[in-house]
C-alpha positions as CSV (number, residue, x, y, z in Angstrom):
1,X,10.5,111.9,20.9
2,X,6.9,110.3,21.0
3,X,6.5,107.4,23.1
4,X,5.7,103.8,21.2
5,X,2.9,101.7,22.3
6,X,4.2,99.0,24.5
7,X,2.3,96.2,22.2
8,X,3.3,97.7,19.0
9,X,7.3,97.6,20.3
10,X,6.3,93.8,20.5
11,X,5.3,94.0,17.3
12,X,8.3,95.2,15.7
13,X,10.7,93.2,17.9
14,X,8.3,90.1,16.5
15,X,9.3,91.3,12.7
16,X,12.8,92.0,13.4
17,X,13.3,88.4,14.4
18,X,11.1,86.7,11.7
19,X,13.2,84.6,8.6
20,X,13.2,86.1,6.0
21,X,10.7,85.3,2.8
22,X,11.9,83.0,0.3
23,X,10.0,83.8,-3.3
24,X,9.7,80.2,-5.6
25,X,10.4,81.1,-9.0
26,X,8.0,80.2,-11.6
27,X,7.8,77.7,-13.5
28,X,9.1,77.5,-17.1
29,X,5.9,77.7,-19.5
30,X,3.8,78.3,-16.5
31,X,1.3,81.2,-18.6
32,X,1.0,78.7,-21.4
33,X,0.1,75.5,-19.5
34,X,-2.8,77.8,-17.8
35,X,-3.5,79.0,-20.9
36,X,-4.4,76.2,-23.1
37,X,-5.9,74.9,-19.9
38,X,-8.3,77.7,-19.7
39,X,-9.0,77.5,-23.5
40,X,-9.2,73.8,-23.3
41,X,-12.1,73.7,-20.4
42,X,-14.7,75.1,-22.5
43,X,-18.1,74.0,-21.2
44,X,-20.1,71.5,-23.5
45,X,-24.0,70.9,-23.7
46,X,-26.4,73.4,-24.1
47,X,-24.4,76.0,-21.4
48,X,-21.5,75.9,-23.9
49,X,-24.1,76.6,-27.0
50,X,-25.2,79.6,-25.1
51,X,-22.3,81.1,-24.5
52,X,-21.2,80.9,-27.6
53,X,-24.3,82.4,-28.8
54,X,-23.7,85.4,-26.0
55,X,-20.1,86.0,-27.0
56,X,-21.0,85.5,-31.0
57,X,-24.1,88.5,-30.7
58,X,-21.7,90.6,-28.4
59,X,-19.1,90.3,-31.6
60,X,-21.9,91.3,-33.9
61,X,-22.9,94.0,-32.0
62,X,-19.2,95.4,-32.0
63,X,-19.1,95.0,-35.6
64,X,-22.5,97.2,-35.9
65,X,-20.9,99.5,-33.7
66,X,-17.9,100.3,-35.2
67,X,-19.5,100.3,-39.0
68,X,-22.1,103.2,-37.4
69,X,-19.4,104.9,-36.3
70,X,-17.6,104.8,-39.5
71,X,-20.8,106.1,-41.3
72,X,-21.3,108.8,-38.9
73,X,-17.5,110.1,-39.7
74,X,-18.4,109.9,-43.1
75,X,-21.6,112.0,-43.2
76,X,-19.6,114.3,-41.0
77,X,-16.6,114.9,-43.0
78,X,-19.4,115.6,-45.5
79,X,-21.4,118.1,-44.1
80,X,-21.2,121.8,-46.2
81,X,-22.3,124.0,-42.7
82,X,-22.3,123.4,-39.6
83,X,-26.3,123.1,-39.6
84,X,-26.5,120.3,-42.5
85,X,-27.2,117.3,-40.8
86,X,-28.4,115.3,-43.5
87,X,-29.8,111.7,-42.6
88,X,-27.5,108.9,-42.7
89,X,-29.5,106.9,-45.5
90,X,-28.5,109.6,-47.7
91,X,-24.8,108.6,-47.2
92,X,-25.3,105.0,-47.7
93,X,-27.2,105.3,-51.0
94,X,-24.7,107.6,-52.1
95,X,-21.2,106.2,-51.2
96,X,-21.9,103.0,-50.4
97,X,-24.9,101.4,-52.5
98,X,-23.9,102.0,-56.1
């Protein structure tokens, strides 16, 4: 058998005696009152203004994103051979510009 350290005995004789924990239930609601606390809170003056510029462009820019995306599928699905890479202006003024 190995041999414990004498202070780490002490230890586990310390936890052995300790209460046991008693976990609080949540509250009822508790998510929803931190929620529309958080949403509530929103920062006014020109802070607030910028961050809802920041968050507004970063929406934008997921839009642009995810329509490139979508036109790159398209001109892919398109392609005759694997070497036609035809530009992607060719696609718009095709399919979607009438």
């Amino acid at each position: 058998m190995t041999r414990l350290n004498p202070e780490l005995k002490k230890l586990i004789n310390w936890a052995r005696q300790a209460p046991a924990a008693h976990e609080t239930p949540i509250p009822p609601w508790f998510a929803a009152r931190v929620a529309s606390h958080w949403c509530a809170g929103a920062p006014n003056g020109l802070f607030g203004t910028w961050q809802k510029a920041i968050s507004g462009s970063a929406w934008a820019a997921a839009v642009v994103i995810v329509l490139g995306l979508a036109l790159i599928t398209v001109q892919k699905l398109q392609t005759n051979s694997t070497y036609d890479v035809s530009p992607a202006y060719q696609v718009v003024s095709t399919e979607l510009v009438p």
